[in-house]
C-alpha positions as CSV (number, residue, x, y, z in Angstrom):
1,X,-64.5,18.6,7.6
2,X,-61.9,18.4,4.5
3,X,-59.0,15.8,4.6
4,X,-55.9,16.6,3.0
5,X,-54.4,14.3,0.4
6,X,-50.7,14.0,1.3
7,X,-48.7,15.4,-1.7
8,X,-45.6,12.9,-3.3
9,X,-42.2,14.1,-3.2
10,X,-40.7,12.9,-6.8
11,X,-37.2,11.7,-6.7
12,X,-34.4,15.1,-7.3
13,X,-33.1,14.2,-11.1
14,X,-29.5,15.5,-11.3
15,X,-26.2,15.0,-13.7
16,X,-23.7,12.3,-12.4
17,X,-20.1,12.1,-14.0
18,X,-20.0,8.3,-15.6
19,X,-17.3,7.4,-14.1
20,X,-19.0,8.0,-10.6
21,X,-21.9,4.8,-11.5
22,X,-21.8,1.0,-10.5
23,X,-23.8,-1.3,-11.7
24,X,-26.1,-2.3,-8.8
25,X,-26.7,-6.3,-7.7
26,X,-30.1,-5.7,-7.3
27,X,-31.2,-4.9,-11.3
28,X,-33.9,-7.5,-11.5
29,X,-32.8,-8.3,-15.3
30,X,-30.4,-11.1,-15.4
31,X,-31.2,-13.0,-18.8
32,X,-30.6,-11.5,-22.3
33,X,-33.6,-10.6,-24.5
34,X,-34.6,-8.2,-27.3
35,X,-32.2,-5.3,-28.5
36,X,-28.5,-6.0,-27.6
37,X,-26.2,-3.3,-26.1
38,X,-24.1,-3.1,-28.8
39,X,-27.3,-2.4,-30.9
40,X,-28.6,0.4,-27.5
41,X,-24.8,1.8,-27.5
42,X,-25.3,2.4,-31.1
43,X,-28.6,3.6,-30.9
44,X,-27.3,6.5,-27.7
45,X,-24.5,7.4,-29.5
46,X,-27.0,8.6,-32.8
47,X,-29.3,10.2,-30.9
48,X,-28.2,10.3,-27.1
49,X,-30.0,8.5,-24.1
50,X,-33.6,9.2,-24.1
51,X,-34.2,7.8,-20.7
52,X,-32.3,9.0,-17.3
53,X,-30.8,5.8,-15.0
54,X,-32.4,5.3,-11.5
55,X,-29.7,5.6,-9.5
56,X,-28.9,5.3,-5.5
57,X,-26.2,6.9,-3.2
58,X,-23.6,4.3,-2.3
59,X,-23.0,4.2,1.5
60,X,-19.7,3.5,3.5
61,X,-19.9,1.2,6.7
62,X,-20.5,4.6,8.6
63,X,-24.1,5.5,6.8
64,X,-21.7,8.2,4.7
65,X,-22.4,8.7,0.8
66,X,-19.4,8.3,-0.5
67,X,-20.0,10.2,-4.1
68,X,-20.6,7.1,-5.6
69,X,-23.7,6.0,-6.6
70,X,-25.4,2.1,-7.7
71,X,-27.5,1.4,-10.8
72,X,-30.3,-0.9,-9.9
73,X,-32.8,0.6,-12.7
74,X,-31.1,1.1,-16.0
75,X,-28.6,-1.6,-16.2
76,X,-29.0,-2.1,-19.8
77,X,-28.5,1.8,-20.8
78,X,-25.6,1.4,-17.9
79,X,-23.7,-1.2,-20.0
80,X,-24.5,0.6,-23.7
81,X,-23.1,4.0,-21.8
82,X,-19.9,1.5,-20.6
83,X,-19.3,0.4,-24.2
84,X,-19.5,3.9,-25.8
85,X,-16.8,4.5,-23.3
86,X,-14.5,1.5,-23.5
87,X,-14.6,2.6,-27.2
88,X,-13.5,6.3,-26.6
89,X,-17.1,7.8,-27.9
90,X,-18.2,8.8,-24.5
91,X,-15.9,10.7,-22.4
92,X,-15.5,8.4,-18.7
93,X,-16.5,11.6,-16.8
94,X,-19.4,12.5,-19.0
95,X,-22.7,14.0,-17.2
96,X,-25.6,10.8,-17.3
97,X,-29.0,12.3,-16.2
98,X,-29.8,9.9,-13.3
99,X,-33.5,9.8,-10.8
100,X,-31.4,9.9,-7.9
101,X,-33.5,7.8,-5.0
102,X,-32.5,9.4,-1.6
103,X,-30.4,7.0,1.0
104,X,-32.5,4.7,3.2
105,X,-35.6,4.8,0.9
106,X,-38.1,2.4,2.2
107,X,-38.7,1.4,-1.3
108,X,-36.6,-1.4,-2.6
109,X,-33.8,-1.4,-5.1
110,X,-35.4,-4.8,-6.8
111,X,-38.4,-3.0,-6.4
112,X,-37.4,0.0,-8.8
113,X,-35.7,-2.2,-11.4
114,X,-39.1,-4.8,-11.7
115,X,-41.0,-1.7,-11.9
116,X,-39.1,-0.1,-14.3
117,X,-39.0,-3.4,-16.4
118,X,-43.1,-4.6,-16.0
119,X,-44.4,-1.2,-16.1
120,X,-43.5,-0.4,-19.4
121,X,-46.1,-0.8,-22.1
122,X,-44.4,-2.1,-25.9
123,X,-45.9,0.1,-28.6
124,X,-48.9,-1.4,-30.5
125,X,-47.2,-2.6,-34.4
126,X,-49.9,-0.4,-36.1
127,X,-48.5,2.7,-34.5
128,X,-44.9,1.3,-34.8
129,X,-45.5,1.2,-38.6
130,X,-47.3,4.3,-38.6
131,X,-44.7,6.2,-36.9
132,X,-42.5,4.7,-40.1
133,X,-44.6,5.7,-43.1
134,X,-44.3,9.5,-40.9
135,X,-40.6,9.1,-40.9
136,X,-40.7,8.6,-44.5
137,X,-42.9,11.4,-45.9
138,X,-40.8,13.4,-43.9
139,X,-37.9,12.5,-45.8
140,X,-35.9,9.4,-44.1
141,X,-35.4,6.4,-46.7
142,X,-36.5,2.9,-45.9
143,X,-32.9,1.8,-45.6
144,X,-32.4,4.8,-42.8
145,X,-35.6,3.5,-41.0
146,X,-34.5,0.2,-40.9
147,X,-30.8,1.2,-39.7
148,X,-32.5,3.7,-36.9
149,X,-34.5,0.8,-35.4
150,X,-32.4,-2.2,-36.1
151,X,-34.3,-4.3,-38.4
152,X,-33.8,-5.1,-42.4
153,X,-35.2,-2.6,-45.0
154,X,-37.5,-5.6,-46.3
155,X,-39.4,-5.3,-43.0
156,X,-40.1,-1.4,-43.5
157,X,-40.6,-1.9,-47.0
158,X,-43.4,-5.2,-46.2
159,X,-44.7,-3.2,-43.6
160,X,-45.0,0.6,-44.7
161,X,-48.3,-0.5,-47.7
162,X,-49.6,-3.3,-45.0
163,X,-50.0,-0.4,-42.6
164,X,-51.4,1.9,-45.3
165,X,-54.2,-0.7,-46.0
166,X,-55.2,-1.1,-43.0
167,X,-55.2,2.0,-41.8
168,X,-57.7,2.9,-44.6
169,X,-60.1,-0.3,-44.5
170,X,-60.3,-0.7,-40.7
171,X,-61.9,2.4,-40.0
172,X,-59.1,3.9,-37.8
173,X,-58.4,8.0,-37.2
174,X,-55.4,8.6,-38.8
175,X,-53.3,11.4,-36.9
């Protein structure tokens, strides 16, 4: 006799007006690290936001959605998409692709925001620096690398022959 394997259902992905998002008290991040959001809110408004926020309806004291909807996932892309606003890039109503999580999920706000944040895997420096030396043969200059990814030229410029050298005396494909 065959089992079944019970399918998932993925979370509906939909547009939400900007001004229609809160920032939910259960994002799991509460102490500065790494890329700031001035440096993110930069970084959206040259190339727009790579990554949707997880978002949640908001409920009135009846159960009701009330068209609103919380942030617990994607608090820091939250606040760079607030900036852009505050500084009249981004229009307040603007559509933000949002992985809308349905009411009374029995999985846990904090439990999609420390997900979000653990599960993530930093890119290895070789391929970082790889994924440089591409940008440049395909016609970026140093100074536009470093600007795109927030750190000085001297760091693409030390890095770019490092990664050339090792790429060709560890043995290792190049793609």
């Amino acid at each position: 006799m065959a089992t079944t394997i019970p399918k998932i259902t993925l979370s509906s992905s939909r547009d939400i007006p900007f001004n229609r998002l809160v920032l939910s008290q259960s994002n799991v991040r509460r102490v500065k690290s790494g890329l700031s959001i001035e440096e993110l809110a930069r970084d959206i408004e040259r190339r727009g936001l790579l990554q949707s926020l997880n978002v949640r309806p908001v409920l009135d004291g009846e159960g009701t959605e009330t068209g609103t909807y919380e942030v617990p996932a994607g608090g820091r892309r939250f606040r760079a998409l607030e900036l852009l606003v505050k500084q009249k890039k981004l229009a307040k109503t603007a559509p933000v692709p949002c992985v809308v999580r349905e009411a009374g999920s029995t999985i846990l706000a904090e439990d999609d925001s420390l997900a979000e944040n653990v599960q993530r895997v930093a890119l290895h420096p070789l391929d970082q620096f790889r994924a440089f030396r591409d940008m440049l043969e395909k016609g970026m200059s140093e100074e536009e690398i470093a600007a795109a990814f927030f750190v000085a030229p001297a760091v693409v410029k030390r890095k770019l022959p490092a990664t050339d050298a090792l790429l060709n005396t560890s043995g290792l494909v190049q793609l």
